[in-house]
C-alpha positions as CSV (number, residue, x, y, z in Angstrom):
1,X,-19.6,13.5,-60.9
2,X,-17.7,15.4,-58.0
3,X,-18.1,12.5,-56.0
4,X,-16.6,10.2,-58.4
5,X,-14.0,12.4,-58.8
6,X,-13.2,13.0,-55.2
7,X,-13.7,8.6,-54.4
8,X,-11.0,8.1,-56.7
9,X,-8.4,10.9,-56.2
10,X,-8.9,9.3,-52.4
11,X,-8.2,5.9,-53.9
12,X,-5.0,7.4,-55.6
13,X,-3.5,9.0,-52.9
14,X,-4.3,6.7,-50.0
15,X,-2.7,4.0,-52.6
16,X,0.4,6.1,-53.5
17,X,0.8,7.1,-49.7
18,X,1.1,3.1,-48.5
19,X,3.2,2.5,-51.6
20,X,5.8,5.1,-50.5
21,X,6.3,3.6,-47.2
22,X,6.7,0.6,-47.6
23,X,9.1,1.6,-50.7
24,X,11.5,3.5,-48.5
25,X,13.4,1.2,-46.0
26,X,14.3,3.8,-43.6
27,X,10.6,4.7,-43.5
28,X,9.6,1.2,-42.4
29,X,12.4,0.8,-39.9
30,X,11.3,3.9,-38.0
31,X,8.4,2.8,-35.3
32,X,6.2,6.0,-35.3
33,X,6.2,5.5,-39.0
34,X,5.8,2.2,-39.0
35,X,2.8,2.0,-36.9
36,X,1.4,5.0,-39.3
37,X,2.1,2.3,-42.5
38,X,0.2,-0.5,-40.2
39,X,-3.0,2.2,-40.2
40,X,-2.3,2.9,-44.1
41,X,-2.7,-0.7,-44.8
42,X,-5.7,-1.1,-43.0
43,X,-7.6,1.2,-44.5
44,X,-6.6,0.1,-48.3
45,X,-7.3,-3.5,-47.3
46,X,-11.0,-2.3,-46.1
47,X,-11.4,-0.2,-49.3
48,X,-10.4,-3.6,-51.4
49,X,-12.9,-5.9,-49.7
50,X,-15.5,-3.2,-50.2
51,X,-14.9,-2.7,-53.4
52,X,-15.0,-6.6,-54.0
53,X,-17.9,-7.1,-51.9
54,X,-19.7,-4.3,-54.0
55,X,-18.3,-5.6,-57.7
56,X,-17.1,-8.9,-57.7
57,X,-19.6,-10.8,-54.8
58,X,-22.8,-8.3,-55.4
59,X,-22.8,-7.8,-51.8
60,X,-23.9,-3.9,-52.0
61,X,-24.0,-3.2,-48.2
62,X,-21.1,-4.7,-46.8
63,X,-22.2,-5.0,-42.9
64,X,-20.2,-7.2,-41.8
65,X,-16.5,-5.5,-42.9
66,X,-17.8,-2.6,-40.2
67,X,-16.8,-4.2,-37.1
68,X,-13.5,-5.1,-38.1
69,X,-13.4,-1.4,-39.6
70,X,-14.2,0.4,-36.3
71,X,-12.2,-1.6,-34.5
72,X,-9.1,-2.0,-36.5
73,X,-8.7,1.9,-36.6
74,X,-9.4,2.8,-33.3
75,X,-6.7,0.4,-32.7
76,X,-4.1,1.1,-35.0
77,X,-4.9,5.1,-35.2
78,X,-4.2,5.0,-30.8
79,X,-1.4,2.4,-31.4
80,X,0.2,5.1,-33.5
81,X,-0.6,8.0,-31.4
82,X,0.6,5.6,-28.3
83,X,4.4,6.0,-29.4
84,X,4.6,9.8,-29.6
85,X,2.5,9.7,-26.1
86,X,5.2,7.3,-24.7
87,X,2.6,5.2,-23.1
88,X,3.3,1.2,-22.9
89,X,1.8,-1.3,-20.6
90,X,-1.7,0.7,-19.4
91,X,-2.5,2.3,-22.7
92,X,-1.9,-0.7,-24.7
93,X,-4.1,-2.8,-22.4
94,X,-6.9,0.2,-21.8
95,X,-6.7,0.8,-26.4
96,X,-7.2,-3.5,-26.3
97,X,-10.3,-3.1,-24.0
98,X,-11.3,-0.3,-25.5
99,X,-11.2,-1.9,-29.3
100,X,-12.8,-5.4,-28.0
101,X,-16.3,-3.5,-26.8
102,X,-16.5,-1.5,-30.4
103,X,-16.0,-4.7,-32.3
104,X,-18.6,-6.7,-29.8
105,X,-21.2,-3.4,-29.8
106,X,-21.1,-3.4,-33.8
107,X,-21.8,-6.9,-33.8
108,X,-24.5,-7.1,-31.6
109,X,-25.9,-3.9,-33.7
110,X,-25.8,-6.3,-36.9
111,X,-27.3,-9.1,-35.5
112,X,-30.4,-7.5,-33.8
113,X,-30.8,-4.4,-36.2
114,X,-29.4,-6.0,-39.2
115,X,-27.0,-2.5,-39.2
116,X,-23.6,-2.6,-37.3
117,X,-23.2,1.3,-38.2
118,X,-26.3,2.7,-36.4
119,X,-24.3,1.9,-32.7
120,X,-22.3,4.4,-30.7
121,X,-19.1,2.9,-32.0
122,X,-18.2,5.1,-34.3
123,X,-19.0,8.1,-32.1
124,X,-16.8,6.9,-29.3
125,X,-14.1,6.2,-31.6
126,X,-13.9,9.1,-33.1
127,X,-14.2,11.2,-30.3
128,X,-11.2,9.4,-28.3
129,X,-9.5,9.8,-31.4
130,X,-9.9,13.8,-32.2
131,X,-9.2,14.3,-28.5
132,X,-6.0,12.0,-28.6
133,X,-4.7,13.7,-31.6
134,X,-5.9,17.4,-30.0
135,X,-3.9,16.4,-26.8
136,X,-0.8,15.7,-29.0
137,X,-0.8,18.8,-31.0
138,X,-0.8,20.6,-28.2
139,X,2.3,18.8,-26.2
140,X,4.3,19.5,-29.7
141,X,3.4,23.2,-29.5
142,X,4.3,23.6,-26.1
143,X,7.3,21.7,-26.1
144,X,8.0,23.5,-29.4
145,X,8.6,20.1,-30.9
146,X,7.5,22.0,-34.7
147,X,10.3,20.5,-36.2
148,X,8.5,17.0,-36.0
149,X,7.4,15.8,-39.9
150,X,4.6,13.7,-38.3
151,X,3.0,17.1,-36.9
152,X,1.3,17.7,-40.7
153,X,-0.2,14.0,-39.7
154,X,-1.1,14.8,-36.2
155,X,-3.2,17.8,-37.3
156,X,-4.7,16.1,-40.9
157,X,-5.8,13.2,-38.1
158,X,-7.7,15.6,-35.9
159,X,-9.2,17.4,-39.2
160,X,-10.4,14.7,-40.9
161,X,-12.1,13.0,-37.5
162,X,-13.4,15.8,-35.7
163,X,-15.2,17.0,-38.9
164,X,-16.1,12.9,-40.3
165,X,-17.7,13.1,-36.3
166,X,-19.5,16.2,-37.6
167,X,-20.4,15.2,-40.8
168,X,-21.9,11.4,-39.4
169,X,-24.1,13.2,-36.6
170,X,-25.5,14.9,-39.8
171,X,-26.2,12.3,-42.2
172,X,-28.5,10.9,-39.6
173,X,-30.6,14.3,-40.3
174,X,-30.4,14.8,-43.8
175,X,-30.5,12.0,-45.6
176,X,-31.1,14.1,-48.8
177,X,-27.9,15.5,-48.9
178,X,-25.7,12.3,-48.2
179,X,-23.8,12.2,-51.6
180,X,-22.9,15.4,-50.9
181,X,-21.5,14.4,-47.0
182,X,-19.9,11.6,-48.7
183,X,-18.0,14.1,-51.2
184,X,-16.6,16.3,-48.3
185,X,-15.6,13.5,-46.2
186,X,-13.3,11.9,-49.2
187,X,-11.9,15.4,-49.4
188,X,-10.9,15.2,-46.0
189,X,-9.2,11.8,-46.9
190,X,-7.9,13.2,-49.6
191,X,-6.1,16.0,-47.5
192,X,-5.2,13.3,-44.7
193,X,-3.3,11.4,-47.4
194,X,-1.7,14.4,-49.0
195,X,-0.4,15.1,-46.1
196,X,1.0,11.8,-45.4
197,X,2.8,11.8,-48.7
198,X,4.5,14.7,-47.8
199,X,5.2,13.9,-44.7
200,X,6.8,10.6,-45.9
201,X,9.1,13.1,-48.1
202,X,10.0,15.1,-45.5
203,X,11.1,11.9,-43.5
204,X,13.2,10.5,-46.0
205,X,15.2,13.8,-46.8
206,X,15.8,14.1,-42.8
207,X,17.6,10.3,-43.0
């Protein structure tokens, strides 16, 4: 039941989030927030051809949305984090390279294992990710940049990856417990896109 519960309050708020953003003009017009909207997107697309796979085509592992899942947020979650960075050419070409080898790694996982989650894509993506968003926090803090509304995003990012890391390495080890992984990790959403309501709220007063 509490996982129920937490699935759809993620589905609300992930929803309600993108719908925000893309409401607000001023919000789409800015390029940090922009590129935040592009990762928003994303992930509600993926939900939506899960959820079809699962309900609609009978499909109830959907393997091969994972590649374009790995991929597509490493990319957009390091495009985003690219801006506030400053970074153009090098990182844009090193976050391509990067992106191409997780999509081919979870491919060649399908085809030979029949699983494109059981790689280290994931792992490495993550990772990259928590330290990225770890590395930023820290430059706002120092620079005493705390007046920046995407700081609440910044640190809901690093939260919800550096404890999804945690939680995956576990699942491997207790598979008797993964409903319950499952629950936490949609709670972490849930926080992620709380914040990035808010956030969204604070941006538009600012304009």
């Amino acid at each position: 039941m509490t996982y129920y519960l937490s699935l759809t309050l993620y589905y609300f708020l992930l929803l309600i989030a993108f719908v925000i953003a893309k409401s607000d003009k001023q919000t789409r017009n800015n390029k940090l927030s922009n590129r935040y909207v592009r990762y928003l997107g994303f992930i509600l697309a993926i939900e939506f051809l899960r959820l079809l796979s699962i309900y609609v085509l009978d499909i109830k592992i959907a393997n091969y949305l994972f590649p374009f899942y790995i991929a597509g947020e490493f990319f957009l979650v390091l495009s985003f984090f690219q801006v506030e960075l400053k970074q153009k050419t090098k990182m844009q070409t090193l976050i391509a390279i990067v992106t191409g080898c997780l999509f081919i790694e979870s491919i060649a996982m399908w085809f030979v294992f029949d699983n494109a989650t059981i790689g280290y894509g994931k792992t490495i993506s993550h990772l990259t990710i928590v330290l990225a968003a770890a590395y930023i926090l820290v430059k706002n803090l120092k620079e005493l940049e705390t007046n920046n509304p995407f700081l609440i995003v910044y640190g809901a990012l690093f939260l919800y990856y550096s404890v999804s890391l945690f939680l995956f390495l576990l699942m491997n080890q207790l598979t008797k417990s993964t409903i319950h992984i499952w629950t936490i990790n949609n709670l972490l959403s849930c926080i992620l896109y709380g914040s990035s309501i808010y956030t969204f709220h604070l941006l538009k007063k600012s304009y």
